[in-house]
MARBALUM-562404 format. One record per atom (N, C-alpha, C): residue in three letters; x, y, z. Coordinates in steps of 0.1 Angstrom, whole numbers, plus 5000, padded with zeros to 4 digits. Atoms other than C-alpha are relative to their C-alpha. Layout:
! MARBALUM-562404
ALAXYZ...
***
This chain:
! MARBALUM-562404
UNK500150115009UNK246312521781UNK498950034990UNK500949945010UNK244512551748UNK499249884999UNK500850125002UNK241412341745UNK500349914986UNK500050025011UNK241812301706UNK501149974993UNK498250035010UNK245712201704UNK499649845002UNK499950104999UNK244011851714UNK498949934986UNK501350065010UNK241511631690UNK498949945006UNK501350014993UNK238211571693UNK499749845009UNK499750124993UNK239011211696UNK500749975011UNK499449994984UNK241311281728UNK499150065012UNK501149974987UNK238411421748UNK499249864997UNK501050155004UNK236211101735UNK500249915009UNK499850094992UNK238710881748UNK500349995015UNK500049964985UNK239311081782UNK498749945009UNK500950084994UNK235811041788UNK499249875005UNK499950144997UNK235510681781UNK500949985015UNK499050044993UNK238610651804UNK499350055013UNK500549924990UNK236810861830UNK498649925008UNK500850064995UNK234110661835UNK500149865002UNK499550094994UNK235710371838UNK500750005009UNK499549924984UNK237710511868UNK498949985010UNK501249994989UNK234610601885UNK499349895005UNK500850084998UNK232710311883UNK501349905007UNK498950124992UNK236310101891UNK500350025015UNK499449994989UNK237110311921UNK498749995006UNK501350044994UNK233610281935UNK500049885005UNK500050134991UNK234309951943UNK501949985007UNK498750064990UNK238009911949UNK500650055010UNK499549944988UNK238510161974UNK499449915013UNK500850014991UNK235509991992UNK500749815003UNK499650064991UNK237209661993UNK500849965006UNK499650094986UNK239709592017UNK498849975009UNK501249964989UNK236609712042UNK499449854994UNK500550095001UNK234409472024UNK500749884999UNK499550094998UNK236509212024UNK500349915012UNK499150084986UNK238709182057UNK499450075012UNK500149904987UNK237209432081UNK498849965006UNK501150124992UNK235609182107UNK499150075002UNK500749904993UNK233309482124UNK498750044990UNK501049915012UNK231409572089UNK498449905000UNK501650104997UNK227709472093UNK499949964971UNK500250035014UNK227009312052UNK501049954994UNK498350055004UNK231309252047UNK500149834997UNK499950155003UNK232508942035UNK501149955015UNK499650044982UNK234408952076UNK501349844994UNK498550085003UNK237708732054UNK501150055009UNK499049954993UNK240908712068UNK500850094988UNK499049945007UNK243908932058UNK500949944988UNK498750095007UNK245808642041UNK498749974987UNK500749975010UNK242408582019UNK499950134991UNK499749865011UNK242508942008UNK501149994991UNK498350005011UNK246008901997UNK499749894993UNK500050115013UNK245308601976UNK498850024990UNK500949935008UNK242308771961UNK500950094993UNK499649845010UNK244409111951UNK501149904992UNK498950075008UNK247108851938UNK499649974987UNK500550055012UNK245208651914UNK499650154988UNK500749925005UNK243208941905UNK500950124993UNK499149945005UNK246309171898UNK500849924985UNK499250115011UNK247908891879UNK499650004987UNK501449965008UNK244908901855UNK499950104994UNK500649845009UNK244209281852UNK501549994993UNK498749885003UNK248109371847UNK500949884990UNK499250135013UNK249509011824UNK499150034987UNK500450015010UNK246709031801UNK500450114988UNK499449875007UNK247509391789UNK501349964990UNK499450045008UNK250309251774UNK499849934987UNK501350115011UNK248409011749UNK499250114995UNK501449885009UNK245509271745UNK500750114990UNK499849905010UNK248109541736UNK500249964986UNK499550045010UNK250009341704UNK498250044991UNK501150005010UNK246009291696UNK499250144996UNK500449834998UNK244909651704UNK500650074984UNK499449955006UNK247809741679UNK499749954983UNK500550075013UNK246509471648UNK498750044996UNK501350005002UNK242909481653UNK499050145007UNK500049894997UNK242309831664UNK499350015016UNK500449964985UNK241510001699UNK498550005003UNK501449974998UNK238110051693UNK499449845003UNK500450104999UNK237209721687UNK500349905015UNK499250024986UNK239209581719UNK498950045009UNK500849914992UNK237609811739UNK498649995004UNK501450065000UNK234109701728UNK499949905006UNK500350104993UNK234309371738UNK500650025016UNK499649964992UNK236309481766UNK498750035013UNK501549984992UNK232809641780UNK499649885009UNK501050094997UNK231109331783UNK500349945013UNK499250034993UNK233409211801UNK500249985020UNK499849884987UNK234109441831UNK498949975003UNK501349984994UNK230009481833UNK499849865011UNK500450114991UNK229509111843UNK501149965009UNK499049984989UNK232709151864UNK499250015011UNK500549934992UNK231009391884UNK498849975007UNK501250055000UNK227909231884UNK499749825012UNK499850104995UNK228708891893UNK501349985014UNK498949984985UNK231409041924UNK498650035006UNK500949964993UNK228309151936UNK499049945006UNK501150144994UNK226208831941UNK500949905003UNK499450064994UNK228708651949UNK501149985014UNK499749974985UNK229608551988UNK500949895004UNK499050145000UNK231808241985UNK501450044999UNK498549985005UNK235608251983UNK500150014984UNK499750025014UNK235808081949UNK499850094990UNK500749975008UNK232908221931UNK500650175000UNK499849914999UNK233708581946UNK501750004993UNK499150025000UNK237708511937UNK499850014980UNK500050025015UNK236508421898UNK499350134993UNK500549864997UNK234408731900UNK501350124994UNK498949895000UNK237508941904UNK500849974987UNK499350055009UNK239308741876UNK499050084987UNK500449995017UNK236508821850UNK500050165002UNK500049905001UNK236809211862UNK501350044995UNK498949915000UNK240409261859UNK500249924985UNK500050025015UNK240409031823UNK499450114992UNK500549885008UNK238309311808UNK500450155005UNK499649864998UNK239709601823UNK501550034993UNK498550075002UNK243409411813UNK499550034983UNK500249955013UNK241909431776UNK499750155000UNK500049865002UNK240909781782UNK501150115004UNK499349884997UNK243609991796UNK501450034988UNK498849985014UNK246409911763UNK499350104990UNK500649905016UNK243810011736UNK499650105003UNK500449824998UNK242510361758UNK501550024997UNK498649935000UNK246210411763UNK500850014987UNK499250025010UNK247510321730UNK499050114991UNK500849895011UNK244510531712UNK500350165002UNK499549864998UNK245210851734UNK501850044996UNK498349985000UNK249110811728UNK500250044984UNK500250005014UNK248010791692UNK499550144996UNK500749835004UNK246211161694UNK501150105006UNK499549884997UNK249311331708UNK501349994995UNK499350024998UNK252411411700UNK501450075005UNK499149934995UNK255611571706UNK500250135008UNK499749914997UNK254811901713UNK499150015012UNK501350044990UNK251311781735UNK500349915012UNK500250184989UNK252711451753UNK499850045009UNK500049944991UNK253511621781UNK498750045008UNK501649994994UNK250311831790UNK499049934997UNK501650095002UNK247911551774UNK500049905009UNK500250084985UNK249211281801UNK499650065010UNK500249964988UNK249111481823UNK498250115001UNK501649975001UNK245211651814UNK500049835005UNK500850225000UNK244511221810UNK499949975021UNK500150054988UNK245811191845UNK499150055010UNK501549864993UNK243511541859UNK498649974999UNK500850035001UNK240911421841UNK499549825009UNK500150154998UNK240911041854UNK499250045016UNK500049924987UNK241611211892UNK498550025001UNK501349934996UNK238611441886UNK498449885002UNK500850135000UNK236511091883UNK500149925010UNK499650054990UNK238010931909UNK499650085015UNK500749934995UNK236811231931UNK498749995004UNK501449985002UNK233611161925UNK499549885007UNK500350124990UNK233910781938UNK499550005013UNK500550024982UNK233710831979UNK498750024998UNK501549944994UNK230411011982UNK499149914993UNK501050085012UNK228510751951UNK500049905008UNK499750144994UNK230310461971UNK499250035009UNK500549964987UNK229210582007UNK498449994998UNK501450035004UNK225510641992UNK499849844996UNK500450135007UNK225210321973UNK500449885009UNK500150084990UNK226810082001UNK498950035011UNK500649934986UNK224610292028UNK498249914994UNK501050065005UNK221710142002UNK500349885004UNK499250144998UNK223209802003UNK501349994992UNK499249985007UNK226109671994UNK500349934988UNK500050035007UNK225609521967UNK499450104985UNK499949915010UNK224309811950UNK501450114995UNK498349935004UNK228209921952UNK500149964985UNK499850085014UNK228509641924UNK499350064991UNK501149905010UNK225209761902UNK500450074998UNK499049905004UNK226510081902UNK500749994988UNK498349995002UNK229910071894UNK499549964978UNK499850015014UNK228409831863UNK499050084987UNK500349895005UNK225810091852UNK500150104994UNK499149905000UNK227810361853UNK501049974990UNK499050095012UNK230310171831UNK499049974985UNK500749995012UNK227910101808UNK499650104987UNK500049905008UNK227610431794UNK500650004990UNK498750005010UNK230910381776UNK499449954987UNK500350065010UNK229010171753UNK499450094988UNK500449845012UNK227410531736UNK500950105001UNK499349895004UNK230210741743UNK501049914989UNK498750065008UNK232810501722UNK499049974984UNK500649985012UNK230110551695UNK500550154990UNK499249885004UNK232210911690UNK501150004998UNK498450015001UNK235610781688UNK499449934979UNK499750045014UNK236710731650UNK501149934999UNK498550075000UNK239310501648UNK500750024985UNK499449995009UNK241710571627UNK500549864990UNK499750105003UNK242810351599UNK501349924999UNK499050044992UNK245410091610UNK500749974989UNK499450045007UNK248610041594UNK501249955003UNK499250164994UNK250409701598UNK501250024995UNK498949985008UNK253809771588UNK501149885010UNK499050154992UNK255309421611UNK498949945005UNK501250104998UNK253409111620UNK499950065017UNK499649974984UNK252309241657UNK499849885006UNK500450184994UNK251208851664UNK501249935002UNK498750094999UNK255308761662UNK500250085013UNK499449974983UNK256008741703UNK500949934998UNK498649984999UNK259408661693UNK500550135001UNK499849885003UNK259809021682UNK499450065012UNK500549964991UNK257509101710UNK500849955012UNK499550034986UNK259508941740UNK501350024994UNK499049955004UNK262809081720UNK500150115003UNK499949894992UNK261309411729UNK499950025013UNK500549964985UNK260209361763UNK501649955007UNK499050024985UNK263509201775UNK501250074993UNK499349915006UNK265609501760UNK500550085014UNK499449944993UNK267909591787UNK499350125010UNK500249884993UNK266709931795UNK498149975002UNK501450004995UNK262709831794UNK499949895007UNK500050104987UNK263509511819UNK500350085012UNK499549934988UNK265209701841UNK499250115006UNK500949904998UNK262909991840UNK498749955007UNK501450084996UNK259809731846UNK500049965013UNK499750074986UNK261709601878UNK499950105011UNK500049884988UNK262409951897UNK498750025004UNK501849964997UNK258510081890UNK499749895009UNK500750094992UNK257509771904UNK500350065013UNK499649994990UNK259109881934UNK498950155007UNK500949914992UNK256710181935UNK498649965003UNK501450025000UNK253809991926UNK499749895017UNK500050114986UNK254209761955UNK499850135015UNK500349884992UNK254110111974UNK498550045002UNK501349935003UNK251210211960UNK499049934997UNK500550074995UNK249609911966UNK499750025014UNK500050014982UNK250009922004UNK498750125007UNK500749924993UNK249010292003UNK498149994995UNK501050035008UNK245710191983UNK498849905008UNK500750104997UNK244709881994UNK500149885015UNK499850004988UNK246109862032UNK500150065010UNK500349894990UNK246010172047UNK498150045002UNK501349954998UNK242210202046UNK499949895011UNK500150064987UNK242209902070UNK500550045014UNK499949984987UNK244610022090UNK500150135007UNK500849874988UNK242810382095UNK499049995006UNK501550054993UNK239810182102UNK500849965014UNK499750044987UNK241910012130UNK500550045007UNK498549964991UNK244710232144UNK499250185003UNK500349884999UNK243210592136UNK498850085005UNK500649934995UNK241610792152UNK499950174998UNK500249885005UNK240711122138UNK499150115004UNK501449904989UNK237511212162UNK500950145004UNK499249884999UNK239611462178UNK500150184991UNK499849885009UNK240711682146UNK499050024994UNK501249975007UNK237211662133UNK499550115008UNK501149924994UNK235811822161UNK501350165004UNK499149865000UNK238912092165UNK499850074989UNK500149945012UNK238212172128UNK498650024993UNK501050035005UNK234712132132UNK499549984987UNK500250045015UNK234311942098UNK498449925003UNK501350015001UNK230611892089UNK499949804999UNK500650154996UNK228611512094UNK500549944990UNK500250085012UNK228511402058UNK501949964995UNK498950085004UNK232311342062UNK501049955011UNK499350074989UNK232611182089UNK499149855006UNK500450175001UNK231710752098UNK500349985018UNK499950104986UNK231310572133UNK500849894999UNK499550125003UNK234110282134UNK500249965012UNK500150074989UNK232910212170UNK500950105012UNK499249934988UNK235210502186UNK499850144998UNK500649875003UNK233110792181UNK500250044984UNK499949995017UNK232710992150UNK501450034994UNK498549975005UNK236011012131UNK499850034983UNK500049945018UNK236811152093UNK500149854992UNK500150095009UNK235710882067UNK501149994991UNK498550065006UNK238810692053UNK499550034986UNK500349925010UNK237010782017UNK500250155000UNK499749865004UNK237011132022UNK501650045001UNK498949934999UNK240611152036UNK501049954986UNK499550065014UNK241510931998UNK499650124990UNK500349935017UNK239511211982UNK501550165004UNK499149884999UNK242311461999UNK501349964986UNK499050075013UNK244611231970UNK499750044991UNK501050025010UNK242011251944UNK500150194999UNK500149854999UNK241711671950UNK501050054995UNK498249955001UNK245611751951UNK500049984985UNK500050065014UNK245711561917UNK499550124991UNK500549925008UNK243011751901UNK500250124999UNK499749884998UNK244212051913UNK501950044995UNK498549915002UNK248112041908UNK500249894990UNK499350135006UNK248911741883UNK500450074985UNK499349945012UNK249011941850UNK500850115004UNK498949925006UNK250712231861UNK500849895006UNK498950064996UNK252812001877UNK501249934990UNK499850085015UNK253211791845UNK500850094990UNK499449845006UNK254212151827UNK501249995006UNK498649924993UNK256612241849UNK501149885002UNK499250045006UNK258311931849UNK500649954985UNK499350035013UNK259111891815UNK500850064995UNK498349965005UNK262212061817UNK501549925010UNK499050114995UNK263511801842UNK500249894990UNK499450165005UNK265311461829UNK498949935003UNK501050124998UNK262411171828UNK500449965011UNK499350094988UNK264310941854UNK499950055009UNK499849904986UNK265311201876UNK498650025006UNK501249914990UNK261811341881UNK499249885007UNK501250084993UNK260211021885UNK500549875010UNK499250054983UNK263310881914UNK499350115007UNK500849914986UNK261911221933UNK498949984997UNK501450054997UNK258311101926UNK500249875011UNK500150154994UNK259010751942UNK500450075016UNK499049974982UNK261210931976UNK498850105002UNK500749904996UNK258511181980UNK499149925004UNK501550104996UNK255710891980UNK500349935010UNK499650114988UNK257710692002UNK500050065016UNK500449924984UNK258010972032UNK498450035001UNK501650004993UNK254211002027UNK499449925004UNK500450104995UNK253710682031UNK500649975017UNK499349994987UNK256010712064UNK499150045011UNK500749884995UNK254110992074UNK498449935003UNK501350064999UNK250510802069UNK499849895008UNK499750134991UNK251910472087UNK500549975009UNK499349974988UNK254210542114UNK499550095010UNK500949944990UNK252110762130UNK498850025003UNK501350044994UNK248710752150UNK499150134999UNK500749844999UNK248011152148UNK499250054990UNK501149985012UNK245511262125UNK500550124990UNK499349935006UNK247511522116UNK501350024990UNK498350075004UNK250511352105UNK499649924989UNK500350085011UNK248311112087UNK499550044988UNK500349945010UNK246911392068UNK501450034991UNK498449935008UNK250411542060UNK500349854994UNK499550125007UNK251311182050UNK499650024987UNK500949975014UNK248211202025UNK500250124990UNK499449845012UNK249511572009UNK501349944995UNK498949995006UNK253011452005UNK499949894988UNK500150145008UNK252511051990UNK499050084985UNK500549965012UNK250111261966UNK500750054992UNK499449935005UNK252311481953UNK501649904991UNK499250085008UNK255011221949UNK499449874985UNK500850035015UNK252310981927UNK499650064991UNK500449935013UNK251411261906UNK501250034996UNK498250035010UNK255211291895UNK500249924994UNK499850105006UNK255310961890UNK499549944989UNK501150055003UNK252210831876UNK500450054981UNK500149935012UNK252511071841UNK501049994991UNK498850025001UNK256211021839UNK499849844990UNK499950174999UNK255710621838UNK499950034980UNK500950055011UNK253510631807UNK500850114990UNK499849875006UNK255011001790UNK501649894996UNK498650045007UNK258510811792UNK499649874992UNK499650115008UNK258010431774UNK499050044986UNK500449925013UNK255510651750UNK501050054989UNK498849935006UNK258910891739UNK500949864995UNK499050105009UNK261110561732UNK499349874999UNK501250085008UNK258110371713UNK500250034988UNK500049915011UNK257610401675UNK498549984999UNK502049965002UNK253810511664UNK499449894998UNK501350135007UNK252610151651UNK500349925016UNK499850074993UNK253610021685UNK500250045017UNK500549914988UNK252310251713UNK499649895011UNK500850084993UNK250010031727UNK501249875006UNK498850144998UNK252909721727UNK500650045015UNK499049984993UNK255109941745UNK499150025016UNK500549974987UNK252510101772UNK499449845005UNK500250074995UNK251709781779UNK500649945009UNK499050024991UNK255109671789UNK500050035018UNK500549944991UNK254009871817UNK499349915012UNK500950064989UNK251609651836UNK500749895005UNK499450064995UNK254409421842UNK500350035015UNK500249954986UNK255109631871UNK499249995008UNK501050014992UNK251709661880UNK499749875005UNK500250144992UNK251709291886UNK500749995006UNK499350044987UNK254509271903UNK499750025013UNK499849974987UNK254009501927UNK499149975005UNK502050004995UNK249609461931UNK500749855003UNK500550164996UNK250209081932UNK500949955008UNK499549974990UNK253209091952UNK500250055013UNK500649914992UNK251909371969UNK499249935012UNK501150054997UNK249009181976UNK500349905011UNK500050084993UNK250008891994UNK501050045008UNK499349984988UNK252909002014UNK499350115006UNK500649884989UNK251009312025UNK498749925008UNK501250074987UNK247709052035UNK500849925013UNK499350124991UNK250208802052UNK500450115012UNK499649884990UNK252009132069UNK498649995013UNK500549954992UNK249309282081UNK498549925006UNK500150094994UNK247308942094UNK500549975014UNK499350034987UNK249708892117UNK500550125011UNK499549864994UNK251109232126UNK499450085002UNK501049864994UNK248409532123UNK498349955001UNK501850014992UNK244909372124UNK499850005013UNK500950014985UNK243209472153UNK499549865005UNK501150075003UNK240709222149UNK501349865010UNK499250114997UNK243708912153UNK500850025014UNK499349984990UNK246009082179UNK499050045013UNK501450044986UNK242809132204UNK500349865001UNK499850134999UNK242708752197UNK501349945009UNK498950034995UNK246108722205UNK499950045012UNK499749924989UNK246208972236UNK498949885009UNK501350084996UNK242808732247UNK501349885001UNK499450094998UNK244908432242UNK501449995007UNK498749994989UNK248508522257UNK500350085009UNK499949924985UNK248208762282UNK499249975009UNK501050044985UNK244908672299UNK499549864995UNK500150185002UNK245308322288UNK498349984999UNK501550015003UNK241108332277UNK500449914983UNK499750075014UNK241508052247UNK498350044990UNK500849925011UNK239408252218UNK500250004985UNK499850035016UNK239208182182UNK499350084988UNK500849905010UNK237008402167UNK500050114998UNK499949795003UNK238508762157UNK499250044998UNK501149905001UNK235408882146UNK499650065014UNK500549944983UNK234508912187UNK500850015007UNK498650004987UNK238008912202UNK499750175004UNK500349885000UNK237609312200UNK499350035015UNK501349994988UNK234109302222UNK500449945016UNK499650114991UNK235409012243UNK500950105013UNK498749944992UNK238409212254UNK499450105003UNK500749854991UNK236709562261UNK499249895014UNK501150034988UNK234109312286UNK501249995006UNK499550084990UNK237209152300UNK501050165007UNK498749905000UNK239609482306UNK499050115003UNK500849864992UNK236509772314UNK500850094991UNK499449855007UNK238609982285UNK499450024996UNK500549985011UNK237110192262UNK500449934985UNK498950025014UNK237510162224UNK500950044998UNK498849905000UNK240010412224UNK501149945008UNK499050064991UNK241610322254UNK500749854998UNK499350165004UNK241809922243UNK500950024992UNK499350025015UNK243210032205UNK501350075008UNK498349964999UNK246010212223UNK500449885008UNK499050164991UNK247009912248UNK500249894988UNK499650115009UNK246909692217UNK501150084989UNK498749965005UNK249209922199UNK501250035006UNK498549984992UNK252110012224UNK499849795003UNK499850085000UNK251909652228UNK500849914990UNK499850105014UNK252009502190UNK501150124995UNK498949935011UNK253609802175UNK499650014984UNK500350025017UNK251309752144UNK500750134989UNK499549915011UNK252810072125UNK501849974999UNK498550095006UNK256409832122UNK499549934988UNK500250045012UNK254509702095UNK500250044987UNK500149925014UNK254909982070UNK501550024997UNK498549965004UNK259109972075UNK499949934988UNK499450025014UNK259509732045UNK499850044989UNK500449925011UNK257809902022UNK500550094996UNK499349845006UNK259110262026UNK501749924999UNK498550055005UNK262410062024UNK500149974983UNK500350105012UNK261309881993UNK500150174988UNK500249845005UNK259910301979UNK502050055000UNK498949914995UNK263510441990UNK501049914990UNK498550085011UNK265610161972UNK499650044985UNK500949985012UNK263510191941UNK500550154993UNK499649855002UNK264010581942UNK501650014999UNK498450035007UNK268010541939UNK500049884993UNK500350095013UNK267710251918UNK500050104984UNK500349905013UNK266310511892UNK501050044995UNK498849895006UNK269310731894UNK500749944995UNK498850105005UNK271510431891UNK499649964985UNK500750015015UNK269310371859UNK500650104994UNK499949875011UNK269510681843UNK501250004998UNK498749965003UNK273310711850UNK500949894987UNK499650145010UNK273710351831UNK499250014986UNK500549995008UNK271410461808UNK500950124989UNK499349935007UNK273310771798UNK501549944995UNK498550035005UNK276710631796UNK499749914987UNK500350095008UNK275210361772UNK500050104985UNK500549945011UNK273710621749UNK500950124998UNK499349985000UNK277110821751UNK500849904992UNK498950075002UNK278910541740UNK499449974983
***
């Protein structure tokens, strides 16, 4: 890859984009945990069904407004957007962090994903703007390497900065973000040329409900609702089901990546996210290269079936080994995906209307995050929390009437003489919590033939 086939303004905006990553994943990896995971000393100790109506709203927010911001992104230029965009996010992050209430914390998340919802059209629309035909290809896919290589960087900052408190997660995250405000002092914005009113959302919802970008908005969804689950519900349920002590100490892997979750030392659910975050950085451009002599559709139905057996692989089974393999495959199928999404509604866009189109995009992302969100808290509420099915096992097996998941856990080791280990397995051959992850990879697997059915209806169309 040639450093100098890109413009100066496409590293500018990477950067920007890069440190908004970092400072975002620094917190959102961290909350399910802070949110629902009764056991965490400082956690906000909610239930599962509260989380899900947090990521709901909060999805709804980051991934609708994009629509809005892009048309404005596209009038009133990226840079500008972007600017106020900052302010935004900061006191997002700021105000998630002092706040311990449902509401206040719930409004919190609204004014983070409002400014990030204005920021992700105009990065995307400005980088879309610096490549073209002969670049798309390797510049999404650098955007996506580079993003990755920032997201890398999250566990260990997070780990430090909660280990401080946790509220210097928040600080952080808006510090760190703040930088943007001197690197977007090197972007030049080009000068804009209005050749249709972008303010007419007649013309604008003429394009979004255009056969092939409806139908296209509906399948994705079906991944994002995947990659929700694997995102923002498997970290709970490696905190509760996994057990990884074992292969730590077979592989003797060093301290600093490995956490106490009450069952000896086991590999930190961060570090085994940064095995996602690694792969990426490591294979996503040539990946990106080498397919761009596949069909769009095609490659990004085998992104979706590849993510869906890793998700299989990370959910269905208890072995630490299996959950890794899970984590190599589900990677490999999001980085197919992921580059594709954005590289395809870029190619059938026209130049004054980048931003419009990549927006289209975050329709999905609501679907599936807010979607996502609430059927996966409701799910796994009832079905894989530890925390609730102790409760349960307390209440209908040894008829002990108990109300308080946070101690059902403790309660049940005094009343039963098991270990931790030994309890989490009687409560899973019992519950069966990893039946929770069939509808999903159902959901992944339909999605992934859906595609092909697309493409095939797509081609006969553009044949005819």
């Amino acid at each position: 890859m040639k450093i100098n086939k890109y413009s100066k303004n496409y590293w500018v905006l990477n950067l920007i984009q890069m440190l908004e990553r970092l400072s975002y994943w620094i917190v959102v990896l961290q909350m399910p945990i802070y949110i629902a995971q009764k056991d965490v000393e400082g956690g906000l100790g909610w239930t599962h069904i509260d989380k899900g109506i947090i990521y709901f709203w909060w999805a709804i927010v980051q991934n609708l407004s994009p629509l809005f911001f892009g048309t404005l992104a596209d009038k009133y230029g990226q840079k500008r957007i972007m600017f106020a965009s900052f302010f935004i996010v900061i006191i997002g992050f700021i105000s998630m962090g002092t706040s311990h209430s449902f509401y206040p914390f719930l409004f919190s998340t609204l004014l983070l994903g409002l400014g990030l919802g204005m920021f992700k059209p105009a990065i995307q629309g400005a980088i879309a703007n610096e490549l073209n035909s002969q670049n798309s290809a390797s510049g999404w896919g650098t955007y996506i390497l580079l993003v990755n290589l920032s997201v890398f960087l999250a566990p260990p900052i997070a780990i430090y900065l909660k280990g401080i408190d946790w509220i210097w997660l928040f600080y952080g995250s808006a510090i760190i973000f703040s930088v943007n405000y001197i690197v977007l002092l090197l972007f030049s914005q080009q000068p804009i040329k209005i050749t249709y009113n972008n303010l007419d959302f007649k013309n604008y919802f003429k394009l979004l409900f255009q056969p092939r970008i409806i139908n296209f908005i509906i399948l994705v969804a079906g991944f994002t609702i995947l990659y929700m689950q694997f995102y923002e519900t498997l970290p709970n349920y490696i905190y509760d089901w996994i057990d990884t002590g074992n292969f730590a100490k077979k592989h003797n892997l060093p301290k600093f990546l490995l956490s106490d979750y009450g069952n000896g030392l086991s590999i930190s659910f961060e570090w085994l996210y940064n095995i996602n975050t690694g792969l990426i950085v490591l294979f996503v451009l040539p990946l990106s290269v080498f397919s761009k002599r596949f069909p769009i559709i095609k490659t990004i139905s085998l992104g979706m079936l590849i993510a869906s057996v890793g998700l299989a692989l990370s959910g269905l089974f208890f072995e630490a080994s299996f959950v890794i393999l899970g984590f190599v495959i589900y990677t490999f199928g999001e980085m197919i995906v992921n580059p594709k999404l954005t590289e395809y509604l870029s190619s059938i866009s026209e130049a004054e209307r980048k931003s419009t189109y990549l927006s289209f995009l975050s329709l999905s992302w609501t679907i599936g995050l807010a979607g996502g969100g609430l059927i996966g808290g409701y799910l796994y509420h009832h079905f894989g929390d530890k925390a609730n099915l102790a409760q349960k096992y307390l209440n209908e097996v040894l008829n002990i009437k108990h109300n308080n998941p946070s101690t059902a856990f403790e309660i049940l080791t005094q009343k039963t003489g098991l270990s931790n280990s030994g309890l989490t397995n009687l409560l899973a051959d019992k519950y069966n919590p990893e039946t929770f992850w069939i509808i999903f990879i159902l959901i992944g697997v339909i999605a992934s033939v859906g595609m092909l059915i697309y493409n095939k209806k797509a081609n006969v169309q553009s044949k005819n």
